[in-house]
C-alpha positions, 0 to 999 in steps of 0.5 A: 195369559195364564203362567206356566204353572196355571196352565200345569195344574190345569192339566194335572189335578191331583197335583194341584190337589196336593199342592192346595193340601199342602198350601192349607197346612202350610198357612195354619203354622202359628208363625206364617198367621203370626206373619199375615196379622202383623203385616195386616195391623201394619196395613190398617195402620198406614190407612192402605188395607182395604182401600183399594189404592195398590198399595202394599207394605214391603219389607227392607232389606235393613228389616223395616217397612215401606208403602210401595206399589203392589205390583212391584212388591209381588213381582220382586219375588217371582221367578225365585226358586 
């Protein structure tokens, strides 16, 4: 079952285009790459990049890391506008 906001830039192209304009300019600021490189080095250093086994590297409130599954990683942050 697809989200309300898939089916919304179903209907509305030119607001998933600006969405995808903005998404794209968004992710090339230097410190959003910075970001995805030190959450991918942290990955590749606990053995879970690429190996399929759903797991993620979720940040602590207290600012650390911990292994934990990726649907409760993702889902966490849902819904919070």
């Amino acid at each position: 079952m697809a989200s309300a906001s898939t089916k919304y830039y179903r209907k509305n192209r030119a607001a998933l285009q600006v969405k995808q304009a903005y998404q794209k300019k968004y992710n090339k600021k230097p410190s959003e790459v910075k970001r995805r490189v030190e959450l991918a080095k942290e990955n590749h250093k606990r053995g879970t990049y690429g190996n399929g086994d759903k797991k993620d590297v979720s940040h602590k409130k207290g600012g650390g890391t911990t292994l934990e599954a990726q649907s409760k990683n993702r889902a966490r942050n849902r819904g919070k506008k």
